[in-house]
N, C-alpha and C positions, 0 to 999 in steps of 0.2 A: 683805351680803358676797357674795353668790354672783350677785345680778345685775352688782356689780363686777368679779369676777374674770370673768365672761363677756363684761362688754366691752372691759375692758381687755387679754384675755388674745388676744381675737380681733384678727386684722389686715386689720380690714375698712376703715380710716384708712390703711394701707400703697397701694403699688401695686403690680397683678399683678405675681405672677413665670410666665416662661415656662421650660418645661423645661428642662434640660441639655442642649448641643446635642449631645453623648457620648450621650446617649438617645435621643436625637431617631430615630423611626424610618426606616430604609433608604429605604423607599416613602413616599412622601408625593404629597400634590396641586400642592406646589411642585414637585417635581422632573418632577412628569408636564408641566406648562405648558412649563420649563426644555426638557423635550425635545421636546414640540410646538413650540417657537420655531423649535428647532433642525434640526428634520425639515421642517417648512415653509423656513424658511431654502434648504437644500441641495435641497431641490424647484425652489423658483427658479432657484437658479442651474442647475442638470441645465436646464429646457425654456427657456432664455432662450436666443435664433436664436443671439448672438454673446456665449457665457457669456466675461464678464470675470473677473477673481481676487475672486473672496470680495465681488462687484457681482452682484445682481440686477437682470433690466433685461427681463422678458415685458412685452409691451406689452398682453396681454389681461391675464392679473393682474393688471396696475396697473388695467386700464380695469372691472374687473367687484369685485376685493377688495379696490384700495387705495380708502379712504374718501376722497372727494372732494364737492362741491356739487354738481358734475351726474350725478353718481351717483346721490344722494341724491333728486334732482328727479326720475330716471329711475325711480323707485322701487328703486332697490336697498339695502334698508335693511339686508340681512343686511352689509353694510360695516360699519357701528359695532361687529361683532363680527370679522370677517374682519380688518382692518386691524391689528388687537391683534397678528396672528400673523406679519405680514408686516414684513420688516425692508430699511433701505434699503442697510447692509453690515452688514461682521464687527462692526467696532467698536460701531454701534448696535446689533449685536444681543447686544457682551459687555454694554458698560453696563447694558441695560434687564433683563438677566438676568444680573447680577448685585447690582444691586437689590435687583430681586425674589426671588433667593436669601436677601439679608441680611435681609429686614424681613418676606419670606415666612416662611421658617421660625418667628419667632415668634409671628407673628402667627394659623399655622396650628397651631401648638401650642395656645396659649391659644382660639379660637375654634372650633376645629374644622374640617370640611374642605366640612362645604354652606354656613358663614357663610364661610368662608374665600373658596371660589369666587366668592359671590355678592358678596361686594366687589371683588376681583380685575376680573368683568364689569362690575359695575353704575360700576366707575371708568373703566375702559375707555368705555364705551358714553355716559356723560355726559364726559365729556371728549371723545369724539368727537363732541357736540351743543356743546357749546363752540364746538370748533372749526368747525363748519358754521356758526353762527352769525356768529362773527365773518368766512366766508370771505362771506356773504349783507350784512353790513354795510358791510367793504372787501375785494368783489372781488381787485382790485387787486393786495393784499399778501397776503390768507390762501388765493386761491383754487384752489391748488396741492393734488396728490394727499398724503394723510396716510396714512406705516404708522410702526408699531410699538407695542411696551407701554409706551411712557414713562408714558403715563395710566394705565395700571394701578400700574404703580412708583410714582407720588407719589399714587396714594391709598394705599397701603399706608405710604407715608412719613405719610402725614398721620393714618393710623389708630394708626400705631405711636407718634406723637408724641401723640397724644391719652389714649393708655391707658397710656403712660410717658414722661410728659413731663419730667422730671429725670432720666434716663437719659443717662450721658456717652456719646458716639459718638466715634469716631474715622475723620475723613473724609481721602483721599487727593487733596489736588487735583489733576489732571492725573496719577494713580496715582504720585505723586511726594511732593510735598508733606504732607507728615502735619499737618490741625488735630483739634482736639479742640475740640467746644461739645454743647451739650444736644440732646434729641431736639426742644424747641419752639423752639430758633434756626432748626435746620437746615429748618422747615417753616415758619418765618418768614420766612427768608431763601427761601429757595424759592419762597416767594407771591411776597415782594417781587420777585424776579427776573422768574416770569413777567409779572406784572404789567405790570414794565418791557420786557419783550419784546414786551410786544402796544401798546403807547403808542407806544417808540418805534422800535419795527418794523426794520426794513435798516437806517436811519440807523448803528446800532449794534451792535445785535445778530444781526444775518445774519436771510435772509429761509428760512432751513431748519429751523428749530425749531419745531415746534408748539407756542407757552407758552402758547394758549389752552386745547386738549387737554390740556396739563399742570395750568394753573390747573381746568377742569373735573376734574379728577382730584382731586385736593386738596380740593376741596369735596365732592365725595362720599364721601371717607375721611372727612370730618369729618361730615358729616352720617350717616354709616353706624353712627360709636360713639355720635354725641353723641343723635341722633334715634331710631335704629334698634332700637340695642344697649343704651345708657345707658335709652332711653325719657324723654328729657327735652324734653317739650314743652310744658313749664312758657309759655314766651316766647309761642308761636303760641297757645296753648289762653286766654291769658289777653286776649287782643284780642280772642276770639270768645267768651268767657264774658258772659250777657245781665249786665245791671246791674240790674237785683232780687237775683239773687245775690250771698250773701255771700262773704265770702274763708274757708276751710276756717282753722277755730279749729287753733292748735298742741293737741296732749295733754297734757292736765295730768299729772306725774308725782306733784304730792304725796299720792297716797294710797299711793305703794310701800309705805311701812313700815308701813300698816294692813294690817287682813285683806284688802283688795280689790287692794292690789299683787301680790299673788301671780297671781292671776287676769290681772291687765295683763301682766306680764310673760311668762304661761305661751301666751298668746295673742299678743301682737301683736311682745313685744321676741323670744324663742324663733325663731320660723321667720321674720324677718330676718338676726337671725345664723346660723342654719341654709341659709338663702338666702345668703349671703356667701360663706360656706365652700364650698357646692358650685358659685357662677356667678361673687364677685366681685362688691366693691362695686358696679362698671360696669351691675350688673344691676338694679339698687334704682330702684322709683320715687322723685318728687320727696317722695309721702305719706312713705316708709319714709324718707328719707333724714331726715325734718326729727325722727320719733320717734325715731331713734337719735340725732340731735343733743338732742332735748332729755334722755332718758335721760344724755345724757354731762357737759348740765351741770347736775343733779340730781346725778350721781354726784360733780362736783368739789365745789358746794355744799359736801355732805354729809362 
């Protein structure tokens, strides 16, 4: 009875909840980025020879902080981080912040503010390898100066659809249109889109949109929960596991109801669900994950 009501009672089978944004506190690490955008932003425009309306245009900015390929070659690698902050107008600089307002805020809730940051960058900085990538592959069409946090915005898109993936959203298209679909369409639809941004290029999709920096963005939010955070490297560990090795036996649960269940339980099942409760299923290895599956169907069994 009592390892039942322990697992049944916990909601380590749930997905995370993030604060109340009514709680949410005043200061945060999203809001600090929000006004680095912002303060960088209006820096531009102040030293740019012939400031336009709400248009940045320094030509040394672009040529030393906006990420570009011959930047890159020239070694200036601190771009991959510099370009995050730099924005091409107003409008790209409301979209990508606010975003990263909406999927920031939870995201910095539930993770904290040093895993917070370090997806935030490490999306940025691989999305900007993307992008150098594809500009090294076609010249031609990608080899244009790259700024802003859209790579940071869709790995937080792709983190947040990862750890609340049945989560309904409600998206504005054109801040007009109201849809509603789940947190794993909209990162679905998302890939798909860049995807098709980078195939078929200007034909279609204009040639101003970084969707490879996007697309790299996306895959670091998903590697960030799925590898980093989750610790599931179940897939890589087992094409490099030798072959004399066996495959790690499931745990027998039929001895609970002897004297030696108590011992299993007070050991192995205990500081899993004590681990759940203070990090989140998210946190459980593959090992922990497969004992509380077999605990659960011992418990129905039974």
């Amino acid at each position: 009875v009592r390892i039942l009501i322990m697992i049944e009672d916990r909601d380590y089978m749930r997905q995370p909840e993030y604060r109340d944004p009514i709680r949410w506190p005043r200061w945060s690490w999203t809001l600090a980025l929000l006004a680095a955008y912002a303060v960088v932003f209006i820096a531009e425009i102040l030293v740019s020879p012939t400031p336009r309306l709400l248009v940045p245009g320094n030509e040394f900015c672009n040529n030393f902080f906006a990420l570009s390929k011959e930047g890159i070659e020239h070694g200036y690698v601190w771009q991959l981080v510099t370009y995050q902050f730099m924005h091409a107008g107003f409008w790209h600089l409301a979209l990508n912040s606010w975003a990263i307002y909406v999927f920031g805020r939870a995201l910095e809730s539930f993770l904290g503010g040093k895993k917070f940051l370090a997806l935030v960058f490490s999306s940025g900085i691989v999305g900007g390898v993307f992008q150098i990538l594809t500009a090294i592959v076609w010249p031609e069409l990608f080899g244009g100066r790259v700024v802003g946090a859209s790579a940071c915005a869709f790995g937080l898109v792709a983190a947040f659809a990862m750890l609340y993936p049945e989560r309904e959203l409600m998206i504005l298209i054109f801040f007009v249109i109201p849809v509603r679909m789940r947190a794993k369409t909209l990162l679905i639809l998302s890939g798909v889109l860049a995807v098709a941004g980078i195939v078929f290029s200007e034909s279609v999709f204009g040639g101003n949109v970084a969707n490879a920096a996007h697309l790299g963005g996306m895959a670091m939010g998903w590697f960030f929960v799925r590898k980093i955070l989750q610790g599931d490297w179940s897939r890589l560990t087992g094409t490099l596991r030798p072959p004399a090795q066996s495959k790690p036996r499931r745990p027998s649960l039929e001895p609970l109801g002897k004297k030696s269940g108590g011992n299993f339980v007070e050991e192995q099942v205990d500081p899993i669900l004590e681990k759940i409760s203070a990090h989140g299923i998210q946190s459980l290895t593959p090992r922990e994950r497969e004992i509380l599956e077999a605990a659960r169907q011992k418990m129905t069994r039974s």
